[in-house]
C-alpha positions in Angstrom: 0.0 0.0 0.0 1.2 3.2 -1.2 1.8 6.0 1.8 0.1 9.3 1.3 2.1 12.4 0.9 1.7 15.1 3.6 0.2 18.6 2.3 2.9 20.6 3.9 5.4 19.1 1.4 4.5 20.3 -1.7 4.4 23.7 -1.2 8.4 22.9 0.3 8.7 21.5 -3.1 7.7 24.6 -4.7 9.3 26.8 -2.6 12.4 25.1 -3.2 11.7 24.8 -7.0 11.2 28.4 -7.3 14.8 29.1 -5.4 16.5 26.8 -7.4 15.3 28.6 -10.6 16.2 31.9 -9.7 19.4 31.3 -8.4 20.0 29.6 -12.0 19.1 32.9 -13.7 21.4 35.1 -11.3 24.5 32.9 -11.6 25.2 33.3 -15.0 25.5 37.5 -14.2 27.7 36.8 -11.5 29.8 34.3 -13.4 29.5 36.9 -16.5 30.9 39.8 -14.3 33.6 37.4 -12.9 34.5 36.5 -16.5 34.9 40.0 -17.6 36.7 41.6 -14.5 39.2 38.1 -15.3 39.4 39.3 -18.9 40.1 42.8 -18.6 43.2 41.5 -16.1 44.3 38.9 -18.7 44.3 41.7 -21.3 46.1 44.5 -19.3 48.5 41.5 -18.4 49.0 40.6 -22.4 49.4 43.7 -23.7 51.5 44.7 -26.2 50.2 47.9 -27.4 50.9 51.1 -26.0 49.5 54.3 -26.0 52.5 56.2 -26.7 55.8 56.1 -28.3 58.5 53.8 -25.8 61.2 55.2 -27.7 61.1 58.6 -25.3 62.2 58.0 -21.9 59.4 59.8 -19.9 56.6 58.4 -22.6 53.5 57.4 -20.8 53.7 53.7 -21.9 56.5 52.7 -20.1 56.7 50.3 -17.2 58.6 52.8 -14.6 58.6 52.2 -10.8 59.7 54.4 -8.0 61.0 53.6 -4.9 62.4 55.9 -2.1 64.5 54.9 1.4 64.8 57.2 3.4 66.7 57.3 7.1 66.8 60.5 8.8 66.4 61.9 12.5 63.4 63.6 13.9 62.6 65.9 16.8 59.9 63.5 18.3 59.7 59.8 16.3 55.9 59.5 17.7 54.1 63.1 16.5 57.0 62.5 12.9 55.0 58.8 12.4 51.6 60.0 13.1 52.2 62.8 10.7 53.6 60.5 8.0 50.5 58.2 8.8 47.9 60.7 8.2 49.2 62.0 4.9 49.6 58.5 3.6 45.9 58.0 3.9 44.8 61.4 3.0 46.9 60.5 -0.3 45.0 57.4 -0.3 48.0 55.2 0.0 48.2 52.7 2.8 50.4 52.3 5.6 52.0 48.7 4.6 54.0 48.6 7.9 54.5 50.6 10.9 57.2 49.5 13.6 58.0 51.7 16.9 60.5 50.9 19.9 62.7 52.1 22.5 66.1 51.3 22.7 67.5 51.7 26.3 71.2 53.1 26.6 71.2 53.6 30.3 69.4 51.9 33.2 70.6 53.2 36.4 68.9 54.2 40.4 70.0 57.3 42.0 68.8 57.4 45.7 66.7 59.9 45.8 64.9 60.4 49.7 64.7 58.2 52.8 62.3 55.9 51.5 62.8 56.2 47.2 64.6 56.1 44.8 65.2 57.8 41.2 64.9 55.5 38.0 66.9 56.8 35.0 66.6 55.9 31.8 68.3 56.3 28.9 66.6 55.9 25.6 66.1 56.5 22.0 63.0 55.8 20.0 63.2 54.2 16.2 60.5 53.6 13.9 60.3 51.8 10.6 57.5 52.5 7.9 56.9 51.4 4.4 54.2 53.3 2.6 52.4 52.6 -0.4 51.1 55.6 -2.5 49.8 56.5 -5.8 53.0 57.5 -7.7 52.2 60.9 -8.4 51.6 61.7 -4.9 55.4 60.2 -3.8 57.1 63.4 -3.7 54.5 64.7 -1.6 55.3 62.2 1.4 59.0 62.4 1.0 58.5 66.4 0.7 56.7 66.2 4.2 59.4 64.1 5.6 62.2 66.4 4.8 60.4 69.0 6.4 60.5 67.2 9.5 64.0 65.6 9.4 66.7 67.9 11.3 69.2 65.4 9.9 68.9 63.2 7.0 71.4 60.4 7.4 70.5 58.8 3.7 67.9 59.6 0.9 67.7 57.3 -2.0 64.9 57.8 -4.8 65.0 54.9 -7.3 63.2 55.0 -11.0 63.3 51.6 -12.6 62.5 51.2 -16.3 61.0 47.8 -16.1 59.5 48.2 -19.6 61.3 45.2 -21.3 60.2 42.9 -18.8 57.1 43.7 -19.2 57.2 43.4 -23.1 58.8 39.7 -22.4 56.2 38.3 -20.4 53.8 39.7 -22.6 55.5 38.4 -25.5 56.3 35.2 -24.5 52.4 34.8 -23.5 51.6 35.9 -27.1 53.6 33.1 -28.9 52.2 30.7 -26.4 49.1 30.9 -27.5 50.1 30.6 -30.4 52.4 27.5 -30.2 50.5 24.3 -31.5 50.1 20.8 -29.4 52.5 17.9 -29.9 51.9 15.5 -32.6 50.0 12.5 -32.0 53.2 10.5 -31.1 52.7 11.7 -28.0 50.3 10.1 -25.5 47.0 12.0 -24.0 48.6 12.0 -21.0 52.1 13.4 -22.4 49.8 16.0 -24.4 47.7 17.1 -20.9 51.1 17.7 -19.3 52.4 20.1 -21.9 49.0 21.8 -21.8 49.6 22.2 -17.7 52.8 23.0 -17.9 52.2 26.2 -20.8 49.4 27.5 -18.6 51.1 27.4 -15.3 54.0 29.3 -17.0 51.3 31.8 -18.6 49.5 32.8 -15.3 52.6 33.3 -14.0 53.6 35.9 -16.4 50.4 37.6 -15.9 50.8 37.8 -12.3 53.7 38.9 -12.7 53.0 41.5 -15.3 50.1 42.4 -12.8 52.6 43.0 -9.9 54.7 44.9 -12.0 51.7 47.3 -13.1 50.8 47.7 -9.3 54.3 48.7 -8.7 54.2 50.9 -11.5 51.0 52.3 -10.4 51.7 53.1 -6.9 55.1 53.9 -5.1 57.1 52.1 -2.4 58.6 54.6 0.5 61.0 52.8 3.1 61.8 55.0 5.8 63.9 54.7 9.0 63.4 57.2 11.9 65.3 58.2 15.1 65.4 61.0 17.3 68.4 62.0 20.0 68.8 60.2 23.2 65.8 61.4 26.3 65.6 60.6 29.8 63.0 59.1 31.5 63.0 60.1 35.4 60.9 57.8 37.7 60.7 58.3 41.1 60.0 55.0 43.1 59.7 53.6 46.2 62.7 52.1 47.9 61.8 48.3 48.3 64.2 47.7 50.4 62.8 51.1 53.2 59.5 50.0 52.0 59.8 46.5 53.5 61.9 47.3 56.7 59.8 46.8 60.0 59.3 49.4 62.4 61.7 49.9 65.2 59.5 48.4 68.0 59.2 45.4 65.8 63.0 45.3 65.0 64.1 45.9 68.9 61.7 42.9 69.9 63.5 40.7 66.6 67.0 41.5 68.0 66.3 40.5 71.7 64.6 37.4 70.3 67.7 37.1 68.2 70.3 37.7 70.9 68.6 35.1 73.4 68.4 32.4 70.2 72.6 33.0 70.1 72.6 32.3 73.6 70.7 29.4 73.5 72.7 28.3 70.9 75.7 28.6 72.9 74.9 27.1 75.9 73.6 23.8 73.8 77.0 24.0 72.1 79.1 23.9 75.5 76.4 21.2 76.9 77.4 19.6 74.0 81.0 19.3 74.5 81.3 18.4 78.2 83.7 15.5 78.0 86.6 17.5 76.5 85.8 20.4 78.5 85.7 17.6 81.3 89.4 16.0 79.9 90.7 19.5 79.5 89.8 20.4 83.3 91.8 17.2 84.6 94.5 17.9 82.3 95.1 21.3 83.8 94.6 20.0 86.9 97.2 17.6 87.0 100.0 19.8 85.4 99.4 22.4 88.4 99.8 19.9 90.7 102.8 18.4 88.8 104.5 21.9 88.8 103.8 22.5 92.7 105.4 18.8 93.4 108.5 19.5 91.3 111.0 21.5 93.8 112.9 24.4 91.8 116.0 24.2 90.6 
């Protein structure tokens, strides 16, 4: 006998049917969006044309990236690298990495009253920052960082030409596409390798076409920051003041003390009654020796 199908399920069923099919019509725009984004990429990475002449060294087209490392000293490394920071994102760069410390020189305790002591300190502050920012905005930061510097220990400003190496990868990904599949000598497996192989080595001359567009695009800034050597004055309690007892409580300890010692003593001659005992008789004897023997 057949079982009867509970009313609540179909409508599930429809419910479900009707999800199903509208999820099928929305996936193919989502997959047709993904598609294109991926093909614009795949085309910026391939290209070979350019918009301007490459022969000229400042033309447009070329592949040029800038980097600048910087070390200098500031007046005050904290209010230098919150400054740097701020401009960064008003430039709408990022701050890739930001690294403060303190580097103690001196560590020292100066006694200071009865009961404290003074804690000096020595120290110098460093920081470390890379920046990324649009490169037309590059000069800017490094601008704003020489107004701050009252000493500039090293300033290096790179411009790479990496315009060749773009053309190679780009090259390279041409004629592979172009480049036919082994004969039939070959086995399907030997013929699925080669096809792995020349794709692998194609997305990795886009991505690295793509990296070298990002670098091109936006500018690397390395900088190192110190400023000159502050104290740090702490005044602190004296443990060892801090954890002395009062005098009442130190005059009871020390008669406490002096009766332990002679306690102690007392045990220890208790202890050694036979040779004070032996040495008694001993001295005894020689007196009476001496007072027996008449004088020459």
């Amino acid at each position: 006998m057949r079982k009867s199908i509970p009313l609540w399920v179909l409508p599930a069923l429809s419910l479900a049917a009707c999800n199903v099919a509208t999820e099928r019509n929305q996936s193919p725009n989502a997959e047709m969006m993904a598609n294109a984004s991926t093909g614009k990429l795949t085309e910026a990475a391939d290209s070979v044309n350019f918009e301007s002449d490459i022969e000229s060294l400042n033309a447009a087209s070329r592949k040029r990236v800038r980097t600048a490392d910087v070390r200098c000293r500031v007046k005050n490394v904290f209010d230098a690298t919150t400054a740097l920071e701020r401009v960064t994102k008003d430039l709408q760069g990022i701050v890739a990495e930001s690294h403060q410390e303190n580097t103690v020189s001196q560590d020292k305790y100066v006694p200071y009253s009865a009961d404290s002591l003074m804690h000096v300190r020595m120290y110098s502050t460093v920081a470390q920052l890379t920046l990324r920012v649009p490169v037309n905005q590059m000069d800017s930061v490094v601008r704003v960082l020489s107004g701050m510097a009252t000493y500039i220990d090293h300033r290096t400003l790179k411009d790479e030409d990496k315009t060749m190496q773009y053309l190679s990868n780009s090259l390279r990904n041409e004629i592979a596409t172009q480049t036919p599949v082994p004969n039939k000598k070959h086995t399907s497996l030997d013929i699925a390798k080669y096809k792995d192989e020349k794709a692998e080595k194609v997305i990795d001359r886009q991505l690295n076409n793509l990296s070298l567009m990002d670098d091109v695009n936006n500018a690397t800034i390395t900088i190192a920051m110190v400023q000159p050597d502050r104290a740090d004055v702490v005044v602190e309690v004296d443990p060892a003041a801090a954890t002395r007892a009062g005098f009442g409580t130190e005059l009871k300890n020390a008669l406490y003390d002096g009766a332990v010692i002679l306690r102690n003593i007392l045990l220890f001659l208790i202890t050694i009654w036979p040779f004070l005992l032996v040495g008694a008789m001993a001295w005894f004897l020689v007196k009476k020796f001496r007072k027996a023997t008449p004088a020459a």
